[in-house]
C-alpha positions in Angstrom: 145.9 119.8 0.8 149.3 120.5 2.2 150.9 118.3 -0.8 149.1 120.8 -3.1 150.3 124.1 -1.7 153.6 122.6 -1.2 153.9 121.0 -5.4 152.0 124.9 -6.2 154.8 126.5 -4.3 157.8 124.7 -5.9 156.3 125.5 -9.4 156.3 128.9 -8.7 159.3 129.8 -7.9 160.7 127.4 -10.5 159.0 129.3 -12.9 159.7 132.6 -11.7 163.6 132.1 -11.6 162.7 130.5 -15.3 161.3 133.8 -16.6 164.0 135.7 -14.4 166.9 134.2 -15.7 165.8 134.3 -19.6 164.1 137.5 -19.4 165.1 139.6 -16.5 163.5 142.5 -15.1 160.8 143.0 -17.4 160.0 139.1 -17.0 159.1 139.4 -13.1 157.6 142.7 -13.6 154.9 140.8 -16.0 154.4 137.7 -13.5 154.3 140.1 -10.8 151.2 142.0 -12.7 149.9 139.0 -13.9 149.8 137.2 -10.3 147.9 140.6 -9.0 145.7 140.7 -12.0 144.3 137.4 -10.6 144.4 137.6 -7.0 142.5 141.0 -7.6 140.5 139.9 -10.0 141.5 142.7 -12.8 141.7 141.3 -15.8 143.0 144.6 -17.1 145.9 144.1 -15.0 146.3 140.2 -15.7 146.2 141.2 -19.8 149.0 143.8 -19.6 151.1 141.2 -17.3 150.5 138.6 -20.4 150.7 141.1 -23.2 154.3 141.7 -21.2 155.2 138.6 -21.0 154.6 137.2 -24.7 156.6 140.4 -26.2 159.3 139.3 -24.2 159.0 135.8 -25.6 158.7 136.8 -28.7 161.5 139.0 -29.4 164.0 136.4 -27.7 
């Protein structure tokens, strides 16, 4: 249990200094909505995070 939070954790914040680094401000803005979408369980909130997130991807 602990091995999962800890291997959950690490990816994370791997992939937030990922999207951070390529994509800057907008980039954490998206994960940011997109990790609130979930935890509140919006997916209006969650789709405008991932709509974010693939324009950013896109245009790179």
């Amino acid at each position: 249990m602990i091995v999962t939070e800890l291997v959950s954790g690490v990816f994370t914040m791997a992939l937030d200094q990922l999207i951070q680094t390529r994509y800057g401000a907008p980039g954490a803005l998206a994960l940011i909505l997109i990790g609130v979408g979930v935890k509140a369980r919006s997916a209006s909130c969650a789709s405008v995070g991932a709509v974010i997130l693939v324009l950013l991807m896109t245009q790179a």
